[in-house]
Structure formats: structure tokens, C-alpha cells
C-alpha positions in Angstrom: 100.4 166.8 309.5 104.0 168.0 309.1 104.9 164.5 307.8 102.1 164.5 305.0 103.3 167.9 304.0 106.7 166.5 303.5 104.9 163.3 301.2 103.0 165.9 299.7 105.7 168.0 298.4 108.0 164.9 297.5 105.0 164.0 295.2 105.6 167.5 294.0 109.3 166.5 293.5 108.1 163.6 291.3 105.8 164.9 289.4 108.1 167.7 288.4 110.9 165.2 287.4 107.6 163.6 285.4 107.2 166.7 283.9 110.7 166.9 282.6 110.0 163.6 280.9 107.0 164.8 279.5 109.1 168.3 278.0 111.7 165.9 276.5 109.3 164.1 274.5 107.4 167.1 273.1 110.8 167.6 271.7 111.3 164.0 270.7 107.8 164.0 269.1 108.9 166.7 267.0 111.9 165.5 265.8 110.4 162.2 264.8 107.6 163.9 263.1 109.9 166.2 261.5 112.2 163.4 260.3 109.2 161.0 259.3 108.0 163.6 256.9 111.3 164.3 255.6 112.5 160.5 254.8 108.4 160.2 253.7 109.0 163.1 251.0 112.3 163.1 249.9 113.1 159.3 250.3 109.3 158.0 249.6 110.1 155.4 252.5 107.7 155.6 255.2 107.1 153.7 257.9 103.7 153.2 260.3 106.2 152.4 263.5 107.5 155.9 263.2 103.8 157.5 263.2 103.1 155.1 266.2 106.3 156.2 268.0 104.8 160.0 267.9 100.8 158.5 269.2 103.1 157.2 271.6 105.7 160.1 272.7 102.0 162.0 272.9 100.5 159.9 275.6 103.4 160.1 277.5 103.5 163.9 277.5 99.2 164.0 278.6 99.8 161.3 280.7 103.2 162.3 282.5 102.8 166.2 281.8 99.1 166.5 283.4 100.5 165.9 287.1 102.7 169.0 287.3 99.8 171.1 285.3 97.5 170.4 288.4 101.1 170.7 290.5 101.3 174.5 289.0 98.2 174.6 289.0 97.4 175.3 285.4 94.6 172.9 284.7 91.9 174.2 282.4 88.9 175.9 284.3 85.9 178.4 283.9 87.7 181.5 285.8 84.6 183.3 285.5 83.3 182.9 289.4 86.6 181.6 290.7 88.7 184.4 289.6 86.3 186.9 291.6 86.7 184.8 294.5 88.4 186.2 298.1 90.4 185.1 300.8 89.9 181.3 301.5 87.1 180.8 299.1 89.6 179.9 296.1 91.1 177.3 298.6 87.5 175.6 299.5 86.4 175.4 295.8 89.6 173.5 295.1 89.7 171.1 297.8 86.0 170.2 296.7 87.0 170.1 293.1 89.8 167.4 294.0 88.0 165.6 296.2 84.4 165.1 294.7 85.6 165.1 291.1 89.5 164.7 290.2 90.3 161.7 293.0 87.2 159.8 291.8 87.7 160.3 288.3 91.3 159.5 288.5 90.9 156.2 290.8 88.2 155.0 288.5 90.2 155.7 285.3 92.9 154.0 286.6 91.0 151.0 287.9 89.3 150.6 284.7 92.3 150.7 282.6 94.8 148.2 284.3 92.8 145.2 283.1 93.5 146.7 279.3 97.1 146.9 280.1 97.2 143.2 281.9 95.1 141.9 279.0 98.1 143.4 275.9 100.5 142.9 278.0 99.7 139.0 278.1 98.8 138.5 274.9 101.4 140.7 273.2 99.0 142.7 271.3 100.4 144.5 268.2 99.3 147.0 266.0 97.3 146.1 263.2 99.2 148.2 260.6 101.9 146.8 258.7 105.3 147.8 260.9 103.0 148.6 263.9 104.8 148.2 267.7 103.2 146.5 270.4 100.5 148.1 272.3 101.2 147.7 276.2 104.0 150.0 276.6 101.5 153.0 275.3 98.6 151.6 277.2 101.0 151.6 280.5 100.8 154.8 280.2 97.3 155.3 281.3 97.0 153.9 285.0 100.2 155.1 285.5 99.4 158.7 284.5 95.8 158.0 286.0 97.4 156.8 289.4 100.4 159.5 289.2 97.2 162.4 288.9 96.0 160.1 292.4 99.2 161.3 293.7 99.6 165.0 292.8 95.6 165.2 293.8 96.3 164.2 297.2 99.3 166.0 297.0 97.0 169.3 296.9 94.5 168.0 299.1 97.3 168.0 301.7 98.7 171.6 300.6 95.2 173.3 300.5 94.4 171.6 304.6 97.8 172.3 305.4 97.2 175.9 303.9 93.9 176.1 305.9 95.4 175.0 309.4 98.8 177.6 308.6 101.0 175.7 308.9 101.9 176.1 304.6 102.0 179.6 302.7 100.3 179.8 299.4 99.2 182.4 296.7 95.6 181.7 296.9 95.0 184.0 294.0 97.1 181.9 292.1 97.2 179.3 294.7 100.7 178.6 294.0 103.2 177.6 296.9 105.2 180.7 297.8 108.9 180.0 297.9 
């Protein structure tokens, strides 16, 4: 088990670095938006790669941000019940949670979309609008993102057993590793 835990937390390592990538193009997002509207108002020039470029810089931030939100454990949820909950209880909910509904999900998503990404890929598909970019590199985005959320789930699978058996110390109130 000791050598999952060690995969499991170099996922962790990855997803963080991921999540870096993901920080650096909120940024960049902004920027271009920022300069888009600028050159669009001041200059009248405007240009429908630019506006791509941001739907692009966007995916990548969902798609490479959302592993190192389930990582930190920050994922949206109804805290309602779960909040309330004691001892190991927090710990079985989640490991049922990313087993029965995140790993499916997430395998499915990803299996569904790499056909899409095949098919633009091979036929070079472009944008429709006039100074559009081609489509695969945005629609890469989506198995890889679907297949890196794979990782981190399976990531926390191993934590939360590991967690279980004692052999890894978490926060299970916040269910964050303790360092």
C-alpha cells in the first residue's frame, strides 16, 4: 500500500504543478481580455482569434485547475449533512462519492471525448469565424483534464484507504493531508 501512497501523492505533485498552469492563465486570460478591449476601443481593430485565445486560456484553467480543487479538496458540495458528520463518516461519504460518481463520470467523459479530439485533429477543423484558430488544441483539453481528474480521483481513493488502514494522517473535518 505504501507504494500506491507514494503514486498517490506524486499525482498530487502533478496536479499541483497543473494547477500552476491553470493560475498562470487566469492571468493570461486577463491580460488578453484586457488588451482585446483596449486595441477593440481605442484602435477599432478587433480580432475573433483573440476572443478565441481567452475560450481557450478558460478551458485550460476548468480543465487543468479542477484536479488540484478535488486535490484541496474544495470541490463544490451540499455541506448541509456532511459538515455535521463525525469521525470516519466524512471519509466513507467521500470514498463513495469518488468511486460511484467522480471515477465513472470522469472515465466516461473522457472516453466519450477522445473520438472529438481524433476527429479535429485529422481534419484540421477551424473556427468558423473569420480569424478563428483551429479547434483540437482546445478540445485536447477535455480528455486530458477528464483523464487527469481519473488521476487525482484515485489519488484520493488511495489517501482516504490509506487514511482508514493508518498508515496516512488527514484532517477529516477538512479532510486535508496534515503536513
Amino acid at each position: 500500500m505504501s507504494a500506491l501512497l507514494k503514486l498517490s501523492l506524486a499525482v498530487d505533485w502533478i496536479s499541483e504543478r497543473l494547477g500552476r498552469v491553470a493560475a498562470l492563465a487566469v492571468l493570461l486570460t486577463a491580460l488578453i481580455s484586457a488588451g482585446n478591449a483596449l486595441v477593440r476601443y481605442m484602435l477599432d481593430i478587433s480580432s475573433n482569434g483573440w476572443l478565441e485565445i481567452q475560450w481557450y486560456l478558460f478551458a485550460g484553467i476548468v480543465m487543468l485547475g479542477a484536479p488540484v480543487v478535488l486535490r484541496l479538496n474544495e470541490h463544490v458540495r451540499v455541506d448541509l449533512i456532511y459538515g455535521k458528520l463525525k469521525g470516519n463518516a466524512p471519509v466513507y461519504v467521500d470514498l463513495f462519492g469518488l468511486i460511484f460518481f467522480l471515477m465513472p463520470v470522469m472515465v466516461l467523459l473522457a472516453w466519450l471525448s477522445w473520438p472529438l479530439l481524433v476527429k479535429m485533429y485529422l481534419t484540421h477543423e477551424m473556427s468558423n469565424n473569420a480569424g478563428g484558430l483551429i479547434r483540437w488544441p482546445a478540445m485536447m483539453l477535455l480528455p486530458l483534464g477528464f483523464g487527469l481528474m481519473v488521476l487525482q480521483g484515485l489519488s484520493e481513493i488511495v489517501k482516504r484507504i490509506c487514511y482508514l488502514m493508518g498508515i496516512y494522517k488527514m484532517d477529516t473535518h477538512y479532510e486535508k493531508p496534515v503536513q
